[in-house]
Backbone of each chain as ProteinMPNN parsed JSONL, in Angstrom:
{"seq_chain_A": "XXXXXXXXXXXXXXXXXXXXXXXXXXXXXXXXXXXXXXXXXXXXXXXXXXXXXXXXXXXXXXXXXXXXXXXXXXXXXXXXXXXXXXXXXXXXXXXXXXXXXXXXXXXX", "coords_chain_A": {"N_chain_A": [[23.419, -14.921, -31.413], [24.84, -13.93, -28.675], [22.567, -11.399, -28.455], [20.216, -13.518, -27.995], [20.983, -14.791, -25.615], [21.222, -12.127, -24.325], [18.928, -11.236, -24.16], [17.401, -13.31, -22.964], [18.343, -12.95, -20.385], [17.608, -10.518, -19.565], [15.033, -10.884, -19.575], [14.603, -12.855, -17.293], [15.114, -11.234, -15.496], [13.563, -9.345, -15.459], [11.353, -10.237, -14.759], [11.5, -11.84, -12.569], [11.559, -9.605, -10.623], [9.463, -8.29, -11.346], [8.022, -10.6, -9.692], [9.001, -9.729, -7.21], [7.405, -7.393, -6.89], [4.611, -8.022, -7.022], [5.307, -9.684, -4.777], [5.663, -7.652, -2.518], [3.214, -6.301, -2.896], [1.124, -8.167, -1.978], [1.514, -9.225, 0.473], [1.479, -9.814, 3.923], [2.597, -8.076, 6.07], [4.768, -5.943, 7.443], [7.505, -7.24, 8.025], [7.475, -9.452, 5.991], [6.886, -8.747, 3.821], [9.467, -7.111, 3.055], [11.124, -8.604, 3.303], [10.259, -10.131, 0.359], [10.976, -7.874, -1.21], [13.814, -7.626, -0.907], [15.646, -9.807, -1.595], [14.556, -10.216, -4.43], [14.765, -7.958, -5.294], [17.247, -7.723, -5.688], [18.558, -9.566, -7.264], [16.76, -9.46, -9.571], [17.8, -6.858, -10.743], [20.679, -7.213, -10.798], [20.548, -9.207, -12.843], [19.507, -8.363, -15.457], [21.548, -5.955, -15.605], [23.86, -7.458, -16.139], [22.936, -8.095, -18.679], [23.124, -6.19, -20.119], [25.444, -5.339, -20.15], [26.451, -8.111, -21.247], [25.367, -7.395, -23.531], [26.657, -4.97, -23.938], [29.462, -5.533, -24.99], [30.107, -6.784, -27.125], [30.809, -5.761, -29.592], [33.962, -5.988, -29.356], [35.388, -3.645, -28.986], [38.021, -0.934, -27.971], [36.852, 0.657, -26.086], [34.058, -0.194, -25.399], [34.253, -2.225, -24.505], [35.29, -0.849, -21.888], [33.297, 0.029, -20.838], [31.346, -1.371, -20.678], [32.676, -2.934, -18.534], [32.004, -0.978, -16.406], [29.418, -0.509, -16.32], [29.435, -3.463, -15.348], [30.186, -2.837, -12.958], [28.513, -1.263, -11.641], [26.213, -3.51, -11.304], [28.206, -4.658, -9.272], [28.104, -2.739, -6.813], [25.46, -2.779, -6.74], [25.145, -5.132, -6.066], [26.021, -5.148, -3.562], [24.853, -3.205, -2.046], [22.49, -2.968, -1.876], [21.53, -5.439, -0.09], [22.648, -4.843, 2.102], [21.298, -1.775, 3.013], [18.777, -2.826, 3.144], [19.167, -4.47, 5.666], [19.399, -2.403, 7.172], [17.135, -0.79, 7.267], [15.643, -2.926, 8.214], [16.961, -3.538, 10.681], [16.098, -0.933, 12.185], [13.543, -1.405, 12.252], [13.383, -3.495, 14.204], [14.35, -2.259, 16.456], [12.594, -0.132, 17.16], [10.31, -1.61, 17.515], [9.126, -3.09, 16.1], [5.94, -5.411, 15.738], [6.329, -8.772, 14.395], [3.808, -10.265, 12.013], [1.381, -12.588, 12.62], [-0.632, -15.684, 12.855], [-3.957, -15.274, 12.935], [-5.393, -16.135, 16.427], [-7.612, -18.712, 17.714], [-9.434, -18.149, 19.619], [-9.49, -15.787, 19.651]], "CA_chain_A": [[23.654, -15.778, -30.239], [24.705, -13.123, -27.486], [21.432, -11.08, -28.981], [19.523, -14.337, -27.541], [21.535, -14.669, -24.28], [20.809, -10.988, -23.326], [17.09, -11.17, -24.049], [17.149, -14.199, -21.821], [18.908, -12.762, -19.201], [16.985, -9.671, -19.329], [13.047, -11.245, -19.461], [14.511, -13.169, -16.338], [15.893, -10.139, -14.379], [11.766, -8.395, -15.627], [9.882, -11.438, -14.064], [11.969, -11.358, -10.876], [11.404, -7.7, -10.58], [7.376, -8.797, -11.278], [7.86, -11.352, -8.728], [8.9, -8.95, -5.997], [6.083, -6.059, -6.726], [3.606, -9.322, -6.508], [5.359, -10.061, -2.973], [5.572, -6.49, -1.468], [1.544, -5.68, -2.597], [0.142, -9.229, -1.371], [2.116, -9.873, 1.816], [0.619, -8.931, 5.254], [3.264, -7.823, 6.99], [6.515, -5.195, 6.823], [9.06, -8.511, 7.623], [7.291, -10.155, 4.642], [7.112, -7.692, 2.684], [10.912, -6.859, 3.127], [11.781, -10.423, 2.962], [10.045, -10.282, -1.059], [11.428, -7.109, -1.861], [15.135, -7.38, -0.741], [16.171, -10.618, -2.253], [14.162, -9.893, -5.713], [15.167, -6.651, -5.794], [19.12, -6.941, -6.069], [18.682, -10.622, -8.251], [16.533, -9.087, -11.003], [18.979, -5.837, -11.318], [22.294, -8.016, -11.301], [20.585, -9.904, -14.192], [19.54, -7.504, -16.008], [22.841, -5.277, -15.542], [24.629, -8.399, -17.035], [22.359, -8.913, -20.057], [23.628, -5.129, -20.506], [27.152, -5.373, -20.118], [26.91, -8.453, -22.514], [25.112, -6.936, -25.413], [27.62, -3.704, -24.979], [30.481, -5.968, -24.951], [29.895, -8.034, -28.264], [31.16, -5.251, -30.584], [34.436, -6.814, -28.317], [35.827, -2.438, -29.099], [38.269, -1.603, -26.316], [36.034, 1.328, -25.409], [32.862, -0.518, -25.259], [34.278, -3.174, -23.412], [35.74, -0.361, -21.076], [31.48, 1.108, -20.629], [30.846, -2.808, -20.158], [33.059, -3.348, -17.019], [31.645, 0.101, -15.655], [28.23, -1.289, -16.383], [29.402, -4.429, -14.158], [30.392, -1.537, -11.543], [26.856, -0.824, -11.467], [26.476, -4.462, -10.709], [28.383, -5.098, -8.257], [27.595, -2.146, -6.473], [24.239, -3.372, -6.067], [25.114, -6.078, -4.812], [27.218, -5.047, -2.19], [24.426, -1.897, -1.378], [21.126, -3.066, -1.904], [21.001, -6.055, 1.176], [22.976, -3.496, 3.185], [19.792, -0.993, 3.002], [17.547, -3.879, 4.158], [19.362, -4.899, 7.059], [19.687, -1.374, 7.802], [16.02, -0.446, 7.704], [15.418, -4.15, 9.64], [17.413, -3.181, 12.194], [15.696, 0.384, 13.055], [11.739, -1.671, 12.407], [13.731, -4.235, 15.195], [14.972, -1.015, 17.396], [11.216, 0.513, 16.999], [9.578, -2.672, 18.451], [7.628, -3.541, 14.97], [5.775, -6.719, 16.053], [6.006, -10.279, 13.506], [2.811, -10.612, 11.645], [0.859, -13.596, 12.989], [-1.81, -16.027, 12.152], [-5.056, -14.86, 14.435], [-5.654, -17.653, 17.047], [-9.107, -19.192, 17.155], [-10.131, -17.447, 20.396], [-9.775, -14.18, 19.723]], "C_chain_A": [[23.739, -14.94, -28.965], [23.828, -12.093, -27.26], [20.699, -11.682, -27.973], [19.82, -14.306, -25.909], [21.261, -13.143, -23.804], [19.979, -11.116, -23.113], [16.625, -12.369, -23.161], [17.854, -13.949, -20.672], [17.982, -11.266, -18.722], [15.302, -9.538, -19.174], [13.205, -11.98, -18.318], [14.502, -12.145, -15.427], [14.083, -9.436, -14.566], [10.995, -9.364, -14.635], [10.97, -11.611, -12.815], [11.714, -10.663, -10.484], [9.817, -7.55, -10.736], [7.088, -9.329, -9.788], [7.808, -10.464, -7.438], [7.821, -7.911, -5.717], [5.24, -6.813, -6.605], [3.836, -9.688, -4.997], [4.622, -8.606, -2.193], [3.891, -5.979, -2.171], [0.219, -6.776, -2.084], [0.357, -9.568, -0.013], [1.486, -9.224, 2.944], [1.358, -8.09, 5.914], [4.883, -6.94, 6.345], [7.104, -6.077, 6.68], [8.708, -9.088, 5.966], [7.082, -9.611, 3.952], [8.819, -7.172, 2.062], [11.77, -7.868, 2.532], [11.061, -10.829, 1.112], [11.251, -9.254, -1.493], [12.949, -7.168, -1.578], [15.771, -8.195, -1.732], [15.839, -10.317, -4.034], [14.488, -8.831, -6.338], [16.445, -6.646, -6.442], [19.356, -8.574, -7.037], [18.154, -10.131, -9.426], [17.306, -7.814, -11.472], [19.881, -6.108, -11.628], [21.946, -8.331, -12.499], [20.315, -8.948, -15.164], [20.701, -6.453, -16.539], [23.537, -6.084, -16.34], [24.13, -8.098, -18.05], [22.705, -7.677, -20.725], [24.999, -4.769, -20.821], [27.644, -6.519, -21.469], [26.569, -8.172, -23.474], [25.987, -5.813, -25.808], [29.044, -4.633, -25.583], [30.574, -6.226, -26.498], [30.546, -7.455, -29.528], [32.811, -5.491, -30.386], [35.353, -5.114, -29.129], [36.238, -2.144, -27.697], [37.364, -0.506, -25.455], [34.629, 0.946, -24.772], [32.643, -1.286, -24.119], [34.559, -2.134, -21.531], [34.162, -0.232, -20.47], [30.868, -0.384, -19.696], [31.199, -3.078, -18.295], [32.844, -2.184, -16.29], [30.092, -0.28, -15.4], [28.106, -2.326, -14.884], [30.033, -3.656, -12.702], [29.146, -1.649, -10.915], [26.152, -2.598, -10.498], [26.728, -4.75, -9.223], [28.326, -3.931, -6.892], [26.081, -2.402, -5.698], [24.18, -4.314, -5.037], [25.225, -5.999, -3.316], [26.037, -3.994, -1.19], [23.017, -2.31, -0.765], [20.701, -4.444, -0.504], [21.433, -5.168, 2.205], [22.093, -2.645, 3.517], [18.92, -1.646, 3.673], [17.787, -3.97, 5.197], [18.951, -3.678, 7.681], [17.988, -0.999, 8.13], [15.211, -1.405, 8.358], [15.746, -3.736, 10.756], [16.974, -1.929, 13.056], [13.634, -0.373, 13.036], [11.897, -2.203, 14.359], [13.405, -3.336, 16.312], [13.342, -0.425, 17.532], [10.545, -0.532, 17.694], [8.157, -3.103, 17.14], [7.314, -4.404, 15.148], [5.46, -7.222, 14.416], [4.401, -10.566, 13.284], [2.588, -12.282, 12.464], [-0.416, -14.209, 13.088], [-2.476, -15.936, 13.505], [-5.197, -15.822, 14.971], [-7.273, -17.718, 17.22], [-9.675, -18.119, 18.373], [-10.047, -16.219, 20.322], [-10.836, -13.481, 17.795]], "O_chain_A": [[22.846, -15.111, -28.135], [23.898, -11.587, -26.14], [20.357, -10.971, -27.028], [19.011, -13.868, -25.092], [21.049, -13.096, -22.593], [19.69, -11.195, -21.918], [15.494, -12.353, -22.675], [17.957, -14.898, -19.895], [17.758, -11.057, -17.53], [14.582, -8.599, -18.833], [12.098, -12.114, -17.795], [13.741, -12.279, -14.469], [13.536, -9.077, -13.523], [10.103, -9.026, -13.857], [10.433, -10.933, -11.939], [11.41, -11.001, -9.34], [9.147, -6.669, -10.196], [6.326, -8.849, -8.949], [6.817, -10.424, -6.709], [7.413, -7.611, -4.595], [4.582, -6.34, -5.678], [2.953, -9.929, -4.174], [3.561, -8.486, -1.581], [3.507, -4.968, -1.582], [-0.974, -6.548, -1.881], [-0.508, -10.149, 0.642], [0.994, -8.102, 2.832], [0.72, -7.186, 6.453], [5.661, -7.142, 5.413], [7.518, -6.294, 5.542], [9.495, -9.121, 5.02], [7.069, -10.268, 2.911], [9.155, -6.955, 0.898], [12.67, -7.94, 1.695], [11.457, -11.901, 0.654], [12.291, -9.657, -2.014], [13.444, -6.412, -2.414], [16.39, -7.663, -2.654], [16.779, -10.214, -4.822], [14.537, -8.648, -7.555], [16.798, -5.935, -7.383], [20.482, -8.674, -7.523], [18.864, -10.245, -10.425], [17.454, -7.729, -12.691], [20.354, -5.587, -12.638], [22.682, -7.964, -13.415], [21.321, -8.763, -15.848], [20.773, -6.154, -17.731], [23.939, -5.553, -17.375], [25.015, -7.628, -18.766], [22.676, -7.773, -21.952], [25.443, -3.992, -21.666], [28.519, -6.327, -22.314], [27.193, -8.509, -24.48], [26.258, -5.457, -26.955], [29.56, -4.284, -26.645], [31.462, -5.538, -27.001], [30.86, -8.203, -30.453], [33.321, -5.15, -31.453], [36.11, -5.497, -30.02], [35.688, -2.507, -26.657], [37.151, -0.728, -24.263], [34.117, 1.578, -23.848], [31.774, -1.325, -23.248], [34.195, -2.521, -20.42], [34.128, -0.549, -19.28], [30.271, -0.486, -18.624], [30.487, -3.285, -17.312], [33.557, -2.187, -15.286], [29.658, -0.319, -14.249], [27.364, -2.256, -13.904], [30.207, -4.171, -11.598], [28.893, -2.092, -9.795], [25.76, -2.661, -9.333], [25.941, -4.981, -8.305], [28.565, -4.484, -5.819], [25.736, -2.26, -4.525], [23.659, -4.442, -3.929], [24.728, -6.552, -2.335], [26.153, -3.908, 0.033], [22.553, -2.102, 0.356], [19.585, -4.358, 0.008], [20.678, -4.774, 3.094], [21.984, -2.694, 4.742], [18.327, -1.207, 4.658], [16.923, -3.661, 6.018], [18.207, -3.742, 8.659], [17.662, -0.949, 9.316], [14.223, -1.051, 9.001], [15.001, -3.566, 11.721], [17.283, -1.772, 14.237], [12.714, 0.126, 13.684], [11.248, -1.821, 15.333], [12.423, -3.508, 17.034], [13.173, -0.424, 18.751], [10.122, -0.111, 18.771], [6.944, -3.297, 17.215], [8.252, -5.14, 14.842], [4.814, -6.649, 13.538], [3.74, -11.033, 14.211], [3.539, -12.986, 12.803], [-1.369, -13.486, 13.378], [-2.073, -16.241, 14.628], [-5.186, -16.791, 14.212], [-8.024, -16.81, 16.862], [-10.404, -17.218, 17.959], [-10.691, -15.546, 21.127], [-11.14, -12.296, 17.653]]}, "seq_chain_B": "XXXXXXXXXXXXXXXXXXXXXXXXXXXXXXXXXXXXXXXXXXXXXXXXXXXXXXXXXXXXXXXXXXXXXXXXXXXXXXXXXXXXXXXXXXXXXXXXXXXXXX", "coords_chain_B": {"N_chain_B": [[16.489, -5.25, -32.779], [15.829, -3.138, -31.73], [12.752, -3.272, -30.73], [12.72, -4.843, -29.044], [14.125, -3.13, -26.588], [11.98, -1.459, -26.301], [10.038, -2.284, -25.222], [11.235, -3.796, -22.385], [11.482, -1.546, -21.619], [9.265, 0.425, -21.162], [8.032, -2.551, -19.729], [9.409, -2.053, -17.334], [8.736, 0.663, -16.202], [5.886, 0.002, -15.891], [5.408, -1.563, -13.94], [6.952, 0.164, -12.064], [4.943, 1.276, -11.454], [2.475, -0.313, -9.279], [4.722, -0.053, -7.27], [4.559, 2.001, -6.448], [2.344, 2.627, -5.292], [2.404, 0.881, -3.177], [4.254, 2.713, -2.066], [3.225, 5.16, -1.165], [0.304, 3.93, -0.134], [1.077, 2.831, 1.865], [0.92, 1.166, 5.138], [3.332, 1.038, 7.101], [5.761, 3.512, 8.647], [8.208, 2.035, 7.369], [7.161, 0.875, 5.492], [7.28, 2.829, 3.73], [9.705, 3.705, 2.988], [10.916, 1.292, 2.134], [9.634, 1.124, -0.247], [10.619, 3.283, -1.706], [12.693, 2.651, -2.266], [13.25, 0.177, -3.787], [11.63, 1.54, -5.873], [14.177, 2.663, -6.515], [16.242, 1.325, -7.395], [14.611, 0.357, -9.73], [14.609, 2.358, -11.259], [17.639, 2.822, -11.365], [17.533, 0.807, -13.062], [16.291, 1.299, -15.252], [17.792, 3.776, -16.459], [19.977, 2.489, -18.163], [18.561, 0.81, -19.798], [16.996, 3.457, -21.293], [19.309, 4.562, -22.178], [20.544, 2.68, -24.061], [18.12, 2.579, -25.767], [18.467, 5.486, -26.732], [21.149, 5.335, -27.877], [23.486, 5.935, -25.968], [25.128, 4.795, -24.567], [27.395, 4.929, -23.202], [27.061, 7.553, -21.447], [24.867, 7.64, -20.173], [25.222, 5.528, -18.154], [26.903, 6.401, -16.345], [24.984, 8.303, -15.309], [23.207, 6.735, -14.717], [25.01, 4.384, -12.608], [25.239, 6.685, -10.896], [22.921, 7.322, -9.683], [22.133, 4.924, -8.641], [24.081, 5.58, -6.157], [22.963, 7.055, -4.996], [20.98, 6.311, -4.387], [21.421, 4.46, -2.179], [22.758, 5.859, -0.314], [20.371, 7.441, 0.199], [18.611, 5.705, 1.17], [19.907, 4.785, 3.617], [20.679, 6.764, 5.115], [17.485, 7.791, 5.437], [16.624, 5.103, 7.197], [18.632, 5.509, 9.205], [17.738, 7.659, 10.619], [15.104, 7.455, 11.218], [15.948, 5.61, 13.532], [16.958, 7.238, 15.438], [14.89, 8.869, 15.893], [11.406, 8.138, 16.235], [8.765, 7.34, 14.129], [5.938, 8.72, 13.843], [2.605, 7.474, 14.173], [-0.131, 6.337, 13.733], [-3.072, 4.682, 16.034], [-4.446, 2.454, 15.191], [-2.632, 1.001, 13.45], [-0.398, 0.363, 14.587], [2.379, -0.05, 15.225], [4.593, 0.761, 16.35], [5.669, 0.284, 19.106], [4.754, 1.415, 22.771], [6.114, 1.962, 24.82], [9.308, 1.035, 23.719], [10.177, 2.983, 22.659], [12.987, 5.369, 22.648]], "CA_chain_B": [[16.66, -5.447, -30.965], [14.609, -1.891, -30.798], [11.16, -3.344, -30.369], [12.632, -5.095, -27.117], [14.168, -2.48, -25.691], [11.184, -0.481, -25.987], [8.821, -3.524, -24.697], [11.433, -3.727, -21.551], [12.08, -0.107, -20.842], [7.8, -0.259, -20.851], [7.577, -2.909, -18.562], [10.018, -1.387, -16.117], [7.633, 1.534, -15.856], [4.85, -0.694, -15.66], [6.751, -2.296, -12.534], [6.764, 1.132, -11.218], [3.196, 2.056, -10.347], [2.452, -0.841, -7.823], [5.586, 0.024, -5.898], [4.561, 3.865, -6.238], [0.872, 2.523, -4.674], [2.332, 0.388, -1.902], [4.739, 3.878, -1.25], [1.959, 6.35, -0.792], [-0.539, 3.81, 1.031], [1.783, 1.298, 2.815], [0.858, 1.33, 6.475], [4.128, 1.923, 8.614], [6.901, 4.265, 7.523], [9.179, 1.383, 6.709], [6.523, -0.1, 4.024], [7.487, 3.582, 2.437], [11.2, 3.409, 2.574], [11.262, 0.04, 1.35], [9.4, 1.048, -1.635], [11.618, 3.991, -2.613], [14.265, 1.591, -2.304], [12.596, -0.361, -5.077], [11.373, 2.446, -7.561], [15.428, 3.495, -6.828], [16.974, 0.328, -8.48], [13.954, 0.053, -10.964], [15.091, 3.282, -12.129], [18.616, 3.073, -11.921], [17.749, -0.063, -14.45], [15.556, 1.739, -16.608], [18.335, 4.812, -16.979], [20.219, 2.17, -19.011], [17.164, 0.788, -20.719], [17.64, 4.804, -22.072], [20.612, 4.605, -22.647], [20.636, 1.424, -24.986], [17.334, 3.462, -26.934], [19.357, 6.736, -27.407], [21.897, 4.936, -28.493], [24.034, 6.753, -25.882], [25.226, 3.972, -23.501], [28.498, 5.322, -21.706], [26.99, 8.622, -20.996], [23.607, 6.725, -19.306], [26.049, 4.488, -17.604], [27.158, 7.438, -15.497], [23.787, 8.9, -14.513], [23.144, 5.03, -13.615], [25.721, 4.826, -11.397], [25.315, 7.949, -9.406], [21.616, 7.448, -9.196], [22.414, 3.533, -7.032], [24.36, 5.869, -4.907], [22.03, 8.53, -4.258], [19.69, 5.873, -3.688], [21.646, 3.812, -1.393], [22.777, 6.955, 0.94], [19.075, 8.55, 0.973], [18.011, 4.977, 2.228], [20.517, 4.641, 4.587], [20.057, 7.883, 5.783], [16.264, 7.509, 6.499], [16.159, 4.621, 8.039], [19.335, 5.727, 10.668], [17.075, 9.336, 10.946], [13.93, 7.049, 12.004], [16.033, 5.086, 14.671], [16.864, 8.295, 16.51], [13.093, 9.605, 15.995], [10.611, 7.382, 16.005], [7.904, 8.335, 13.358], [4.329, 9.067, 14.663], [2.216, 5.916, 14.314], [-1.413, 5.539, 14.085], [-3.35, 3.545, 16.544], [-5.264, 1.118, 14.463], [-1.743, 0.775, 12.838], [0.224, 0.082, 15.909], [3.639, -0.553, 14.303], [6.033, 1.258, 17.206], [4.984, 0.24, 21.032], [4.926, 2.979, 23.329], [7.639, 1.385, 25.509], [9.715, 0.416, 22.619], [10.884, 4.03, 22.44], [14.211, 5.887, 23.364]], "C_chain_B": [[15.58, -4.429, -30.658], [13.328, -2.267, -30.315], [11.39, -4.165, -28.432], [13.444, -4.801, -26.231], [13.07, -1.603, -25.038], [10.33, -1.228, -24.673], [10.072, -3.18, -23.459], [11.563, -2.586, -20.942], [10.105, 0.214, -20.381], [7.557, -0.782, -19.693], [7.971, -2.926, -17.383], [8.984, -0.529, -15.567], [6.288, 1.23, -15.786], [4.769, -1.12, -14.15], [6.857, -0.931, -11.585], [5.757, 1.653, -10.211], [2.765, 1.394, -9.356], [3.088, -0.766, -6.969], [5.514, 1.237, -5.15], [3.278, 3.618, -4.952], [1.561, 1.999, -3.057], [3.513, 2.012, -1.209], [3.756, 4.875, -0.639], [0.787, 5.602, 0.008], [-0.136, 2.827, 1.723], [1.695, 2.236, 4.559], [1.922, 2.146, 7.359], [5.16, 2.852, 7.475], [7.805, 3.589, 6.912], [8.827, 0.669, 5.237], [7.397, 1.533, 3.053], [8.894, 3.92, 2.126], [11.693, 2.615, 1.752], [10.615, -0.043, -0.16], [10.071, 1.932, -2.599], [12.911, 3.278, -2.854], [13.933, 0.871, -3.58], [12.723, 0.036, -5.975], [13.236, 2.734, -7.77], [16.208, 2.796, -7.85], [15.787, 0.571, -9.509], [14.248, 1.352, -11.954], [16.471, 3.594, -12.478], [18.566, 1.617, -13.672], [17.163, 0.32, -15.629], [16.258, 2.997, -17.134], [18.978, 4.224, -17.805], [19.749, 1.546, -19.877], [17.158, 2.062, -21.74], [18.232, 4.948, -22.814], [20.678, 3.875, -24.048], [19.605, 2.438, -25.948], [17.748, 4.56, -27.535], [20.566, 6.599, -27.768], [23.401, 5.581, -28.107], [24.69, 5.941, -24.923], [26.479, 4.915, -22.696], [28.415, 6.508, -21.385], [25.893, 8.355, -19.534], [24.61, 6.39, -18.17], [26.609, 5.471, -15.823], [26.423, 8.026, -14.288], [23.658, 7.872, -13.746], [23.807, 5.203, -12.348], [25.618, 5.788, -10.166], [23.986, 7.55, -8.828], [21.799, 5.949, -8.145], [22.978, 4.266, -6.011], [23.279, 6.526, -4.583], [20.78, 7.357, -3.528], [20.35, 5.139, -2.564], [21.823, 4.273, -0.03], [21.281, 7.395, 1.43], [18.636, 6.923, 1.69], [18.215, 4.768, 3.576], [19.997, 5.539, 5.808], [18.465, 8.146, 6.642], [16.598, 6.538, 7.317], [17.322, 4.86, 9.648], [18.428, 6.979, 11.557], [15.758, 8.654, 11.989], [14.282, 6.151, 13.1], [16.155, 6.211, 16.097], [15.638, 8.823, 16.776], [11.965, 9.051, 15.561], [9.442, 8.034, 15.573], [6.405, 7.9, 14.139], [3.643, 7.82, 13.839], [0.417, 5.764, 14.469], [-1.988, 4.937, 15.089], [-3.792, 1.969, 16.018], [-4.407, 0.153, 13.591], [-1.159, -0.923, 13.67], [1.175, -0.907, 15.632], [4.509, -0.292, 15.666], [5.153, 1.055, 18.457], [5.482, 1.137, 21.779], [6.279, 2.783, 24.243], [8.987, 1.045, 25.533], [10.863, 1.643, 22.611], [11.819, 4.909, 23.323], [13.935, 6.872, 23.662]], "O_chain_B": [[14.707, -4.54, -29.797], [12.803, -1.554, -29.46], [10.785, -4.129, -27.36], [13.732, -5.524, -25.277], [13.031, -1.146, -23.895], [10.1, -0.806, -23.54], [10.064, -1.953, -23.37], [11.759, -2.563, -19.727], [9.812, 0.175, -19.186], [7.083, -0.17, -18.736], [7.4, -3.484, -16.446], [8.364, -0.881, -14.563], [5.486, 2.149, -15.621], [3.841, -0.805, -13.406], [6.836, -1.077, -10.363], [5.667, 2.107, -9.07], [2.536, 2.062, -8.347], [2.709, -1.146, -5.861], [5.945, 1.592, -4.053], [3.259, 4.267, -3.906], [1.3, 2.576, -2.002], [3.495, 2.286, -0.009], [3.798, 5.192, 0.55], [0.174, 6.309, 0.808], [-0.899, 1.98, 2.188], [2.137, 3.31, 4.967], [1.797, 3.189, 8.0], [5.292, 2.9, 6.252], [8.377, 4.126, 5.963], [9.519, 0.19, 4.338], [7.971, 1.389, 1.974], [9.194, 4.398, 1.032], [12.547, 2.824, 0.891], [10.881, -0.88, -1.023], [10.201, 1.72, -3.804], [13.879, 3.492, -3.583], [14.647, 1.22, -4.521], [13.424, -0.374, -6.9], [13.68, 2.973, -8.893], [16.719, 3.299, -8.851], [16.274, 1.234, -10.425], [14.129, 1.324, -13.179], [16.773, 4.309, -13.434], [19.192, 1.559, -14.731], [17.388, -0.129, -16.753], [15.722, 3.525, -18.109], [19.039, 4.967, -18.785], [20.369, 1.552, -20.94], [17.298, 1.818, -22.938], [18.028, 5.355, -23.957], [20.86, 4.53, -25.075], [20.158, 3.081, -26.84], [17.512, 4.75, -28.729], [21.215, 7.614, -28.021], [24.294, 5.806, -28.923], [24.946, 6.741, -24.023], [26.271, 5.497, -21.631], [29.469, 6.985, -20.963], [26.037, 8.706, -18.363], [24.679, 7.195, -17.241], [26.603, 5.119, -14.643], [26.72, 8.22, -13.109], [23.851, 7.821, -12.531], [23.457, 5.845, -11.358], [25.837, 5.666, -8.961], [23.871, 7.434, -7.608], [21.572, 6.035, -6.938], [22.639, 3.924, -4.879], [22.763, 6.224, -3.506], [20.02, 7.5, -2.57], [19.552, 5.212, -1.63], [21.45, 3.743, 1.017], [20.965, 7.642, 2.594], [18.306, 7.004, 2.873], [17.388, 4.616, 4.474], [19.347, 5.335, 6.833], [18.242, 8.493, 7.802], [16.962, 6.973, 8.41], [17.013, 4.531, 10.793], [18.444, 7.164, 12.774], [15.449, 9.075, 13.103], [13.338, 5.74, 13.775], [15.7, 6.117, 17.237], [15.361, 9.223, 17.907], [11.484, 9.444, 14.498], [8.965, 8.997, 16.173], [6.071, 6.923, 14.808], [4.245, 7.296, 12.902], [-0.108, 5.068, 15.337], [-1.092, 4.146, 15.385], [-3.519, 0.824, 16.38], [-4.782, -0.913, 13.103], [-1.273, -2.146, 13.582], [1.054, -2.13, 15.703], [5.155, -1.268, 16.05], [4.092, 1.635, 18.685], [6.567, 1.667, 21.539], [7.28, 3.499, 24.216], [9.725, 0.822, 26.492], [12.078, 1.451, 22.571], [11.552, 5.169, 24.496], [14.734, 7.576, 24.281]]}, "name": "protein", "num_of_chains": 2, "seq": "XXXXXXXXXXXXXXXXXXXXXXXXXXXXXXXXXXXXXXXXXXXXXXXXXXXXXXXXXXXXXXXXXXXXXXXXXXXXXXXXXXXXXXXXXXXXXXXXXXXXXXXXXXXXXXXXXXXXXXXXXXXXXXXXXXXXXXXXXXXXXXXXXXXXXXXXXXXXXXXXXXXXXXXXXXXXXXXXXXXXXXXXXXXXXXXXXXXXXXXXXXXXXXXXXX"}
């Protein structure tokens, strides 16, 4: 049962993590490119990280469990790091003057 | 379980090479920040992918860990390095406007 629940938490967290390398090599533009890779990036690692923490857990040993909630370190870590990074390299494209992709207009 | 750790630790590193491609030919310097930022998590997830196969988890767990920081500081780090020094720019690019700059 928690076998099943990892492997479904961990083929979601892979195809998120697909999804975003599909954004950032089709998209036109740095914002949209940024805007795939930020969000996809730190959703398919959380899940993944979980589906890790619950398969160590399951042997429910208090050491294992201890590796587990270090695991969810890792976690939440991400969380907390990985949109932080984005903004941060948004805010120096901003500061640089990177112009917003935009659809060509007919006259030019 | 081994056949699908192997199969995911696999298609992590599968997952690698298009982010390696858009690092090495992504236009401005931020396409190549934003892709080491990428390979950084895809590898801190594939050090416990490792881990789980060598059957060594709370040693992995460790490397893991350090490696999200290292990646979170070196990102940081560039992109504060490229607000003070705006990186050289192509024309045909034409990512940073000449006016733009401090």
């Amino acid at each position: 049962m928690i076998n099943m629940l990892t492997a479904v938490l961990i083929a979601t967290g892979i195809l998120v993590l697909a999804f975003g390398v599909i954004g950032i090599l089709r998209l036109p533009d740095f914002y949209t490119r940024m805007h795939a890779a930020g969000k996809t990036d730190s959703l398919g690692a959380i899940l993944i990280i979980a589906g890790f923490a619950l398969y160590n857990a399951q042997s429910l040993l208090f050491g294992d469990i201890l590796v587990s909630i270090k695991i969810l370190f890792i976690a939440m870590f991400i969380f907390v790091a990985s949109p932080t990074a984005t903004h941060a390299i948004m805010q120096t494209a901003i500061a640089l003057g990177v112009e917003p992709w935009r659809k060509k207009e007919e006259g030019k | 379980m081994q056949p699908f750790w192997t199969i995911g630790a696999v298609a992590i590193v599968l997952l690698i090479f298009p982010t390696l491609y858009r690092m090495i030919a992504g236009p401005s310097i931020f396409d190549r920040i934003i892709g080491g930022n990428m390979i950084g998590t895809k590898a801190t997830v594939l050090l416990l992918f490792i881990g789980v196969l060598f059957d060594n988890v709370s040693m992995f767990v460790d490397i893991s860990l350090a490696y999200a920081l290292l990646n979170f500081i070196g990102t940081l780090a560039a992109a504060k390095y490229f607000q003070h020094r705006p990186p050289v720019v192509s024309r045909d690019e034409g990512s940073a406007k000449e006016e733009a700059r401090p």
